[in-house]
N, C-alpha and C positions, 0 to 999 in steps of 0.2 A: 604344706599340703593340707588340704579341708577334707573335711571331715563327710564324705559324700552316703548317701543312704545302701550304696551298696554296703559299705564299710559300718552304718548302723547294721542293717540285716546278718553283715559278719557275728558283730559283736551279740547280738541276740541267739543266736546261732550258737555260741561257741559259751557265753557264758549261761545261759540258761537252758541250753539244748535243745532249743526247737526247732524242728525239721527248717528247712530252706525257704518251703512254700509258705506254711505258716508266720515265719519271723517277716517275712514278705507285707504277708497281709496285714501284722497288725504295725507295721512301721506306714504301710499304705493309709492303713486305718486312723493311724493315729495324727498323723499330717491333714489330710485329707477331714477331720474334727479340726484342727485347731483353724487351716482355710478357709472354712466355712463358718466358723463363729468368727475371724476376722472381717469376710464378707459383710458378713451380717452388720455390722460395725460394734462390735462387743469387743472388750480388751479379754487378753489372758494372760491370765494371771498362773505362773510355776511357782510355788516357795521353794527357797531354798537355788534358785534360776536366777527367774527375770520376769519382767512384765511387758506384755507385747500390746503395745495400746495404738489405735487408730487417730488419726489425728485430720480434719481437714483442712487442705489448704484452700486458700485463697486467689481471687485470678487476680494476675499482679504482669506489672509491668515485664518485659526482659528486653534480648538481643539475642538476635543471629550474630555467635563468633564469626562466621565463614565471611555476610557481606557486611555485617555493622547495620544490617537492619534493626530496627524498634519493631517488636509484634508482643502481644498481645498473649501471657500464658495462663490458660484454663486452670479454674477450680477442679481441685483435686483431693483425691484420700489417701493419705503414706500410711505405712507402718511404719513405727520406732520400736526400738527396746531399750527398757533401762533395764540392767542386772543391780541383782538381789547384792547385797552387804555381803552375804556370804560366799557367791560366786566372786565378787571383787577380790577381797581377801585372799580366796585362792588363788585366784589370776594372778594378783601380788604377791605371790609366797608366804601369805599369813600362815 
């Protein structure tokens, strides 16, 4: 099951005691920054996380699976993430 932002706003709620409305706002708030400096094309950077970095792609060849047509796929901007050494570890039971 993932981890969805109702379930953050729980947790703000309950381990720090902030009203419902509030834990709301700054879970809004706080997405809502990281968004818009991704927009931006800025990476972000958590220690101790991960680092959320932009990357552009390139227009490149493909195929329609459906007819086995050749078209044509537009330049683009992904995000990646690589996690930090020390989120791995835990992931891995270090």
């Amino acid at each position: 099951m993932a981890l969805t932002k109702h379930d953050i706003v729980g947790q703000l709620q309950a381990q720090l005691g902030f009203p419902k409305n509030q834990s709301k706002e700054i879970t809004e708030t706080l997405l809502g920054i990281i968004k818009s400096t991704l927009t931006s094309g800025e990476d972000v950077l958590v220690s101790g996380f991960g680092k959320f970095c932009v990357k552009d792609k390139k227009e490149r060849k493909g195929r329609n699976p459906a007819t086995g047509e050749d078209a044509i796929l537009p330049a683009r901007r992904v995000v990646t993430f690589k996690w930090s050494g020390k989120l791995r570890d835990k992931v891995n039971g270090g």
